[in-house]
Backbone as a chain_set.jsonl record, in Angstrom:
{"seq": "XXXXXXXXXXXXXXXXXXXXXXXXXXXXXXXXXXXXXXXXXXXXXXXXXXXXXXXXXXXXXXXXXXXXXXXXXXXXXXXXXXXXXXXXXXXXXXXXXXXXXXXXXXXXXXXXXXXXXXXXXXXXXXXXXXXXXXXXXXXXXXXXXXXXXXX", "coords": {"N": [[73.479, -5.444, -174.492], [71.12, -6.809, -173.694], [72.049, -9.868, -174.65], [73.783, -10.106, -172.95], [71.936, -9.872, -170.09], [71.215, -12.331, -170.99], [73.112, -14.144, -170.661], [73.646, -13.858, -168.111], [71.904, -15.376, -166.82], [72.628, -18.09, -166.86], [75.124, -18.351, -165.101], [76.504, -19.607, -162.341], [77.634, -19.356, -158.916], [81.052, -18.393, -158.489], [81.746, -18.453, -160.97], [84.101, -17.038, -163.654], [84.666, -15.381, -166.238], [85.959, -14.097, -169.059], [86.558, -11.218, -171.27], [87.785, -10.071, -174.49], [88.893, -7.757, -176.483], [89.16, -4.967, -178.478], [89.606, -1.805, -177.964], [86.529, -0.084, -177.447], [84.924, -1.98, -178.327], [83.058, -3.19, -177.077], [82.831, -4.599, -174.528], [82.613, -3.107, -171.925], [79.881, -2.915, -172.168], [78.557, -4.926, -172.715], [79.294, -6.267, -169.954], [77.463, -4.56, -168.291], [75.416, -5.092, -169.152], [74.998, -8.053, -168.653], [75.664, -7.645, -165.636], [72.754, -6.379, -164.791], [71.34, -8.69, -165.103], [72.386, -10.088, -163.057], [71.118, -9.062, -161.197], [72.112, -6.586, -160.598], [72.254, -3.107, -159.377], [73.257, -0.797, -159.201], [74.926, 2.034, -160.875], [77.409, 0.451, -163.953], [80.57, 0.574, -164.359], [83.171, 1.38, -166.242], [86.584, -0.002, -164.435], [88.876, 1.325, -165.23], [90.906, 2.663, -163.968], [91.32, 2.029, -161.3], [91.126, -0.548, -161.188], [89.109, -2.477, -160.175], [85.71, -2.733, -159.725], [83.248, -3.429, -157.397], [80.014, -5.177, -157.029], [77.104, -5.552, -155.776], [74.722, -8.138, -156.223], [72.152, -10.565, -157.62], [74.767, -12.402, -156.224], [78.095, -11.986, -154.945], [79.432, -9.426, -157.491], [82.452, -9.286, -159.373], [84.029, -6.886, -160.906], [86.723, -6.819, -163.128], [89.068, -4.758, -164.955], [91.87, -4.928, -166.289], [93.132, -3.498, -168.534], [94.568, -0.983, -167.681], [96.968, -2.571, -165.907], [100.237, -2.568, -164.221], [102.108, -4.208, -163.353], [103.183, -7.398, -162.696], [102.873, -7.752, -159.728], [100.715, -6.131, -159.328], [98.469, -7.378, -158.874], [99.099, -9.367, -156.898], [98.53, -7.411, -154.776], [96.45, -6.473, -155.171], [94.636, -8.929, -154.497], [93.746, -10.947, -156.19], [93.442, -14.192, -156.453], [91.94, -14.254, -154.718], [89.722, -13.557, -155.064], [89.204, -14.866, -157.658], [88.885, -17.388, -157.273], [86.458, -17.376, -155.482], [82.776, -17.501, -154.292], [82.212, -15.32, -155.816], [81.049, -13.772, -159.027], [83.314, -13.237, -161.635], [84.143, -11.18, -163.836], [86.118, -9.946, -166.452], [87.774, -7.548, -168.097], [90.98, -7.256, -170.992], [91.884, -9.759, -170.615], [94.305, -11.019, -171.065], [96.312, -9.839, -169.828], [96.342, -11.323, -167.65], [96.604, -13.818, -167.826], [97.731, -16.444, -166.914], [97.089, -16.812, -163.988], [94.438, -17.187, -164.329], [91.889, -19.19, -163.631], [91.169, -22.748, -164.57], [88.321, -24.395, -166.356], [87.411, -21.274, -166.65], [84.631, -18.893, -168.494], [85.556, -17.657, -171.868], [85.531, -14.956, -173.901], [85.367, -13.201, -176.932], [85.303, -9.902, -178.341], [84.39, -7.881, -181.327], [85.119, -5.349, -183.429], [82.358, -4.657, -186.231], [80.538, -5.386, -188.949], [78.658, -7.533, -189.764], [77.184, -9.45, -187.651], [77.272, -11.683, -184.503], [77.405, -14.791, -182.513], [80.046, -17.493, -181.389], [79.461, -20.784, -179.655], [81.478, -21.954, -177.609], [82.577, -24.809, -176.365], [85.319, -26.605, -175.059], [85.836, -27.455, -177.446], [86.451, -26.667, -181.102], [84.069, -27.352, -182.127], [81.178, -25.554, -182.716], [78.285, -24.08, -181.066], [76.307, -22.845, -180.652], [74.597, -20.027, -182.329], [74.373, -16.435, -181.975], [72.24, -13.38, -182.937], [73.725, -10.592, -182.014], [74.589, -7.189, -182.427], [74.22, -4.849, -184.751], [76.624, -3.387, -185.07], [78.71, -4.319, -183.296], [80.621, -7.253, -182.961], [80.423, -10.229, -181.58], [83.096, -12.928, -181.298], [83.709, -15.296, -180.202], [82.878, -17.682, -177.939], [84.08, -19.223, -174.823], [84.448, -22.208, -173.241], [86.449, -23.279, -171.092], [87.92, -26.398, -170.581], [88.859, -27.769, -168.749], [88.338, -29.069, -165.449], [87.113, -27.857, -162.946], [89.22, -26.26, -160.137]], "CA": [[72.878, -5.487, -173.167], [70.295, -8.051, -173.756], [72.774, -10.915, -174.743], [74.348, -9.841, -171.457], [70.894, -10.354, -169.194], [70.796, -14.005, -171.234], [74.037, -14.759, -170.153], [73.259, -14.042, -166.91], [70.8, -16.52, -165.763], [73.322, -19.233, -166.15], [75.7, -17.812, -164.373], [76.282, -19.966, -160.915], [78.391, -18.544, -158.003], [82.585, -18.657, -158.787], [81.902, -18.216, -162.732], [84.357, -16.296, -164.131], [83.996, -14.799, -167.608], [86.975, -13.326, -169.479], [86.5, -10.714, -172.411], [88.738, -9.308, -174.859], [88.684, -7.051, -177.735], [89.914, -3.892, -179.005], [89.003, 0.139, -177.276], [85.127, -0.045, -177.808], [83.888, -3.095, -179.009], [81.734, -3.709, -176.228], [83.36, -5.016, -173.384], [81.927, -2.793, -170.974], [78.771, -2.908, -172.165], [77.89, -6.566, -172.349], [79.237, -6.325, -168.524], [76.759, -3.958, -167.996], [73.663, -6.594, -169.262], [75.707, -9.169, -167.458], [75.188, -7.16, -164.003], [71.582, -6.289, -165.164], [70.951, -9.926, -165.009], [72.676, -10.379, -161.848], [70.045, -8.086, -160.155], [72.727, -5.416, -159.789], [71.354, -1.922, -159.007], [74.144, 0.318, -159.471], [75.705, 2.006, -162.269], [78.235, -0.177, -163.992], [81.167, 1.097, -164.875], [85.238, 0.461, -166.495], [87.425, -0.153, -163.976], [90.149, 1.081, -165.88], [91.945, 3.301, -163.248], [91.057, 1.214, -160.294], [91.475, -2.499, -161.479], [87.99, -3.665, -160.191], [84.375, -2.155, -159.634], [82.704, -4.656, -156.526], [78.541, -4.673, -157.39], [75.812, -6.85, -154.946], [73.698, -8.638, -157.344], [72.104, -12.432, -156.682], [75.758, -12.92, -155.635], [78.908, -10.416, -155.7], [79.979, -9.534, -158.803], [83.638, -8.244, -159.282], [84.216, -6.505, -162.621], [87.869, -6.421, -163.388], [89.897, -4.459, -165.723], [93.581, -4.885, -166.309], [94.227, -2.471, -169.249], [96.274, -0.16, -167.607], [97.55, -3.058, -164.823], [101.902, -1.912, -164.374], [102.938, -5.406, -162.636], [102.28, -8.625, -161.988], [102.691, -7.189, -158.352], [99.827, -5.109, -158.688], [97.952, -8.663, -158.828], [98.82, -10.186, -155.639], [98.074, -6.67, -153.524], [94.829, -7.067, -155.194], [94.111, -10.538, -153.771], [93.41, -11.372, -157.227], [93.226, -15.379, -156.072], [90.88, -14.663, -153.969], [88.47, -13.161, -155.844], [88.84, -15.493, -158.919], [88.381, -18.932, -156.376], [85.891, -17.476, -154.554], [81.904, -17.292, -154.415], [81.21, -14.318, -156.42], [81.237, -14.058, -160.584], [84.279, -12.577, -161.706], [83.752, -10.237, -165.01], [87.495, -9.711, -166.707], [88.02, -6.816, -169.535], [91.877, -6.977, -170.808], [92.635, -11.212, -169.21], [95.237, -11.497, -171.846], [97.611, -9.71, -168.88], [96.702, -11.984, -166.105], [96.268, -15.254, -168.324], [98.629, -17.28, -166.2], [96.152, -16.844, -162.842], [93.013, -17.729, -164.962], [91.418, -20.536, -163.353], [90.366, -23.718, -165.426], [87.018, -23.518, -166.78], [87.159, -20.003, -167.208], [84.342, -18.815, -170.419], [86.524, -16.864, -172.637], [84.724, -14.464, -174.569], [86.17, -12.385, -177.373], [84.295, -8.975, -179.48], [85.147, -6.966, -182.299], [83.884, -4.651, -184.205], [81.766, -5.502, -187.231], [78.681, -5.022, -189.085], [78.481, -9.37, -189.372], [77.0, -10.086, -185.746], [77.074, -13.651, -184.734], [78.696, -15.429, -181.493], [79.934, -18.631, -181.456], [80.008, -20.866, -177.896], [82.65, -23.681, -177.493], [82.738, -25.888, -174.854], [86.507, -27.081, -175.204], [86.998, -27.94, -178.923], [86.112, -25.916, -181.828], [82.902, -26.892, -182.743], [80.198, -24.345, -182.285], [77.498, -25.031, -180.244], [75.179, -21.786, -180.652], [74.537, -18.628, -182.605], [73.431, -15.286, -181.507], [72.973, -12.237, -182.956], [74.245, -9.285, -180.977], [73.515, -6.259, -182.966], [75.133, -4.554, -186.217], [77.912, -2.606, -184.725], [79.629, -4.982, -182.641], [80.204, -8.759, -183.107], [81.229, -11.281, -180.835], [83.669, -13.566, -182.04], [84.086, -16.657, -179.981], [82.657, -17.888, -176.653], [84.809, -20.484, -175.086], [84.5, -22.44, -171.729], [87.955, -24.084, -170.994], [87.789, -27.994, -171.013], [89.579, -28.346, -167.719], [87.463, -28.748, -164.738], [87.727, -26.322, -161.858], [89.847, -27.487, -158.718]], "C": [[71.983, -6.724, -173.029], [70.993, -9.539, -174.242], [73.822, -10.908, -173.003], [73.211, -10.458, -170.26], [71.105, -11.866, -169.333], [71.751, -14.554, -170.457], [74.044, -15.302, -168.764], [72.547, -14.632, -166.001], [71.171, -17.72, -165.933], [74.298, -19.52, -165.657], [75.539, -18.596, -162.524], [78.197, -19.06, -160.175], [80.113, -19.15, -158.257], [82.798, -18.858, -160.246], [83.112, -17.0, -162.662], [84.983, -16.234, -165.863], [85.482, -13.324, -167.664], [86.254, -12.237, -170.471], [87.246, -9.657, -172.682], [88.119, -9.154, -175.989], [89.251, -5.789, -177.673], [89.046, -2.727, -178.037], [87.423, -0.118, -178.196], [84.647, -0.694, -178.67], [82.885, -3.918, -178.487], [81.757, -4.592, -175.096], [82.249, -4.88, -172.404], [80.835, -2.927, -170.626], [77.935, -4.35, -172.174], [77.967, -7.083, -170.818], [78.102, -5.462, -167.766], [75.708, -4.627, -167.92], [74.073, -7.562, -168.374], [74.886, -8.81, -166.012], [73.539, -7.241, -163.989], [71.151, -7.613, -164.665], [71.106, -10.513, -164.176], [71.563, -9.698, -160.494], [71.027, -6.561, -159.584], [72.211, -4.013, -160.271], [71.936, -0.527, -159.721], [74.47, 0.855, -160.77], [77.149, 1.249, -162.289], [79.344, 0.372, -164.906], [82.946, 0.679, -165.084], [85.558, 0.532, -165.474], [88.59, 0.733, -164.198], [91.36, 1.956, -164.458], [91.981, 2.685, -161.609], [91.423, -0.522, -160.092], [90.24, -3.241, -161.248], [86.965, -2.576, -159.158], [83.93, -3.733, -158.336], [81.277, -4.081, -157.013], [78.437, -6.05, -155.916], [74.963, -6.756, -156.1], [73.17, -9.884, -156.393], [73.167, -12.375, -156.29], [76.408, -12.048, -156.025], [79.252, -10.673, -156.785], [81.193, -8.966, -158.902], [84.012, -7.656, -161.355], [85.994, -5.792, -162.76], [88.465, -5.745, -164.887], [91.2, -3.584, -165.704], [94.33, -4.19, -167.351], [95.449, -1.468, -168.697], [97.226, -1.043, -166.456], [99.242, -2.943, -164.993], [102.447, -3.465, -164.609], [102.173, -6.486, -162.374], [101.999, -8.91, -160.258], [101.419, -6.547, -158.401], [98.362, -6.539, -158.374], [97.716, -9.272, -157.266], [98.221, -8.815, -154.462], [96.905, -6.6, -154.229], [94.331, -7.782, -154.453], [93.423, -11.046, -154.853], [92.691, -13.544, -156.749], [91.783, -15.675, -155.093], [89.882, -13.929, -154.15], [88.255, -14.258, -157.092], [88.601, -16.834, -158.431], [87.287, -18.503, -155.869], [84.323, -17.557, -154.701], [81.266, -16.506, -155.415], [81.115, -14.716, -158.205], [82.249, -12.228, -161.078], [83.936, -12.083, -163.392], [85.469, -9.503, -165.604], [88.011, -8.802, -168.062], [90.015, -7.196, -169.37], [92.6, -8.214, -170.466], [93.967, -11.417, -170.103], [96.417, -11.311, -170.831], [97.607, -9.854, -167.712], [96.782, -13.788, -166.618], [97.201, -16.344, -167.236], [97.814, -17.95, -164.527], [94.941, -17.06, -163.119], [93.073, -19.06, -164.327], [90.755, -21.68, -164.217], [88.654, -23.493, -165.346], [86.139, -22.305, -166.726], [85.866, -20.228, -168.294], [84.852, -17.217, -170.877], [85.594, -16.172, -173.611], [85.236, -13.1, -175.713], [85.427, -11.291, -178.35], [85.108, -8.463, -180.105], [84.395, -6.415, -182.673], [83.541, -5.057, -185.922], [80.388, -5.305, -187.45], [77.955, -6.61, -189.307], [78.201, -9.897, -188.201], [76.747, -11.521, -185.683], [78.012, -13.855, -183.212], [78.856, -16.735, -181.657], [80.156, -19.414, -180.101], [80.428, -22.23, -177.988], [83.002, -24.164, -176.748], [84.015, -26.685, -174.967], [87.078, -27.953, -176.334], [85.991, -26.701, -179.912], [84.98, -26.288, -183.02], [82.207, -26.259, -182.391], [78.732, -24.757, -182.368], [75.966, -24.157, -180.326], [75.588, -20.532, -181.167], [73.3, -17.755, -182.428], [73.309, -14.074, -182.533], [72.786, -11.101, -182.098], [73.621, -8.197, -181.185], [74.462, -5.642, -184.169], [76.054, -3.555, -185.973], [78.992, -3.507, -184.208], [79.275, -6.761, -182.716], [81.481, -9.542, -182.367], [82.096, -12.602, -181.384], [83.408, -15.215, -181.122], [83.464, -16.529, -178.053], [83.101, -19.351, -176.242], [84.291, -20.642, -173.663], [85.757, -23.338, -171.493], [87.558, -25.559, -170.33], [87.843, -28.359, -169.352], [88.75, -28.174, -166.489], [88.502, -28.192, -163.795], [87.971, -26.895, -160.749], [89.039, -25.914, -157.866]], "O": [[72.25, -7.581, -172.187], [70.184, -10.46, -174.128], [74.316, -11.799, -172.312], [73.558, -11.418, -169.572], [71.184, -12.63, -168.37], [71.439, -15.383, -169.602], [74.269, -16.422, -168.304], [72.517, -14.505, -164.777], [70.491, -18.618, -165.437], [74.653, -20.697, -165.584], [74.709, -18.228, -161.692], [79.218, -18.56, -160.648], [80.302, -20.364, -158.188], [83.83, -19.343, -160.71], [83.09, -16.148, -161.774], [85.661, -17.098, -166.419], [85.822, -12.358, -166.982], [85.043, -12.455, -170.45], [87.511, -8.691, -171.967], [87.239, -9.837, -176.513], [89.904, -5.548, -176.658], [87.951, -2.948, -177.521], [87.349, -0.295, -179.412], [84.036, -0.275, -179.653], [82.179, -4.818, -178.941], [80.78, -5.26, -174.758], [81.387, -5.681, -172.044], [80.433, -3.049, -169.468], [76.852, -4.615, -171.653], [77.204, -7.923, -170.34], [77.884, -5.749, -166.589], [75.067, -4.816, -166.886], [73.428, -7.827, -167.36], [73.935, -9.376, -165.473], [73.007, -8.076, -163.258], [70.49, -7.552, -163.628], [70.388, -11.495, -163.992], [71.429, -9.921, -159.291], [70.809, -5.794, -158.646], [71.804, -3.83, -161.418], [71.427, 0.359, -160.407], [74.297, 0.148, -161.763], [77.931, 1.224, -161.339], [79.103, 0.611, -166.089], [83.685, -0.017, -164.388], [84.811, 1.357, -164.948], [89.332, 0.874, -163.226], [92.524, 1.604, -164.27], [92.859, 3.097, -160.851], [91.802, -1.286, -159.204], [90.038, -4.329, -161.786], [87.318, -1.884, -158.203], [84.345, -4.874, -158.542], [81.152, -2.903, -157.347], [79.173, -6.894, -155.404], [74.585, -5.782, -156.75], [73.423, -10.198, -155.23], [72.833, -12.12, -155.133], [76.096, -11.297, -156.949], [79.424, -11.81, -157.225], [81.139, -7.831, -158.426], [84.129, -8.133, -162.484], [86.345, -4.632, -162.547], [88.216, -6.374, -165.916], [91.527, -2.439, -165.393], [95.557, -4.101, -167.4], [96.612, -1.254, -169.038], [98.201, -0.433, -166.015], [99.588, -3.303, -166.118], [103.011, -3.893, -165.616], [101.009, -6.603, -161.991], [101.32, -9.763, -159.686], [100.946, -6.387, -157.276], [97.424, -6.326, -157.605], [96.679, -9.54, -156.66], [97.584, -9.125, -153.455], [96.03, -6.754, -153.377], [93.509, -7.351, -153.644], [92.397, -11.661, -154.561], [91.508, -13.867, -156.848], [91.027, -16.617, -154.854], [89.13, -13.685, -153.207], [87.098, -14.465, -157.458], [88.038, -17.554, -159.256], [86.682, -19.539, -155.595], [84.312, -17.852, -155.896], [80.149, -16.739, -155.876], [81.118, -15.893, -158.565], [82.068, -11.015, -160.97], [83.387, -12.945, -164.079], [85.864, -8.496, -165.014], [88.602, -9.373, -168.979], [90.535, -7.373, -168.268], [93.757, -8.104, -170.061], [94.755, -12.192, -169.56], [97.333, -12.129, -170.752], [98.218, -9.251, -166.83], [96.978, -14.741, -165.864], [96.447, -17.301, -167.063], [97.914, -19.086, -164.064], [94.183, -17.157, -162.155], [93.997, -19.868, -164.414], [89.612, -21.401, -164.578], [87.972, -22.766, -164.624], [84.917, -22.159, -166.737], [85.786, -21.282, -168.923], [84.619, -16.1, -170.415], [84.805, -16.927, -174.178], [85.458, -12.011, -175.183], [84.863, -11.848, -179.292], [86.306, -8.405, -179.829], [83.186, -6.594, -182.531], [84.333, -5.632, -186.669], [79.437, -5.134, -186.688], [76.772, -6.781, -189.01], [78.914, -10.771, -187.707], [76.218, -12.293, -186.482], [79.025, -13.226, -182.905], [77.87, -17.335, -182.084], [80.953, -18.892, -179.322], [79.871, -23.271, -178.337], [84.114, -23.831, -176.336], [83.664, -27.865, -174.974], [88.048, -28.708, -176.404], [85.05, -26.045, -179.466], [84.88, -25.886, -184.179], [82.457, -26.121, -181.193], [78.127, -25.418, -183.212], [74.845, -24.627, -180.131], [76.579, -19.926, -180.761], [72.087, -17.921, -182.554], [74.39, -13.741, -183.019], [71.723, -10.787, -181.563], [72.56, -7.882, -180.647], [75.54, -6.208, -184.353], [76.227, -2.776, -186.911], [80.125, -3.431, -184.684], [78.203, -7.354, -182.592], [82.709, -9.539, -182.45], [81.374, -13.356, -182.037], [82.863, -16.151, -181.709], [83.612, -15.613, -177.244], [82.791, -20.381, -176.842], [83.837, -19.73, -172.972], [85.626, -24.407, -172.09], [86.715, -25.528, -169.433], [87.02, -29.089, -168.8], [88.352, -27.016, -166.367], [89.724, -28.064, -163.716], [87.299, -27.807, -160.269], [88.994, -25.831, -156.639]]}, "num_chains": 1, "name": "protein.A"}
């Protein structure tokens, strides 16, 4: 939760922020500090049977998750595009099964579980730029921001 708040205050409007990892390694819950940090009010909660939670924070927040998504149809009657171009900060459990509609400079963010906590944050090559630690259950593996600037 509290690596989530941090995150969150450099967070400008049309960020969006992937994260993957396995059934309870802390997805949800780092989206949860995330929002926290956004000023959002509400309870924050999976997606999973819906595809995407909307919050008001400083700016909207959309919290997507595509574990159970069928089709790459279920995508466009989303309006997926126009949530991931647009103003708010897009929050993505699961991006591995939209990767193709990821927008350049995405930050890619990947957890596992682990009693070794540590993140690493990579600005488009693989040196590592900052470590955190998280907490002794769950450890973040890799924080990436994709190289390619954002059209």
């Amino acid at each position: 939760m509290a690596f989530g708040r941090s995150c969150a205050a450099d967070l400008q409007p049309g960020a969006v922020i992937t994260l993957s990892g396995d059934l309870g390694s802390g997805k949800t819950t780092l989206i949860q500090g995330i929002c926290q940090g956004l000023g959002v009010t509400e309870i924050v909660s999976s997606p999973t049977f819906a595809l995407i939670n909307e919050y008001c924070g400083r700016v909207p927040v959309y919290h997507f998750d595509f574990y159970r998504m069928h089709t790459p149809a279920d995508l466009h009657d989303l309006g997926i595009e126009e949530y991931l171009y647009g103003d708010g900060i897009c929050l993505i459990e699961w991006p591995e099964l939209i990767a193709p509609w990821l927008p350049a400079g995405h930050i890619r963010m990947e957890l596992a579980h682990g009693s070794a906590s540590g993140v690493e944050t990579r600005k488009g090559n693989p040196a590592p730029s900052a470590e955190f630690t998280v907490d002794t259950n769950v450890r973040i593996i890799e924080v990436y921001q994709d190289a390619r600037s954002r059209d």
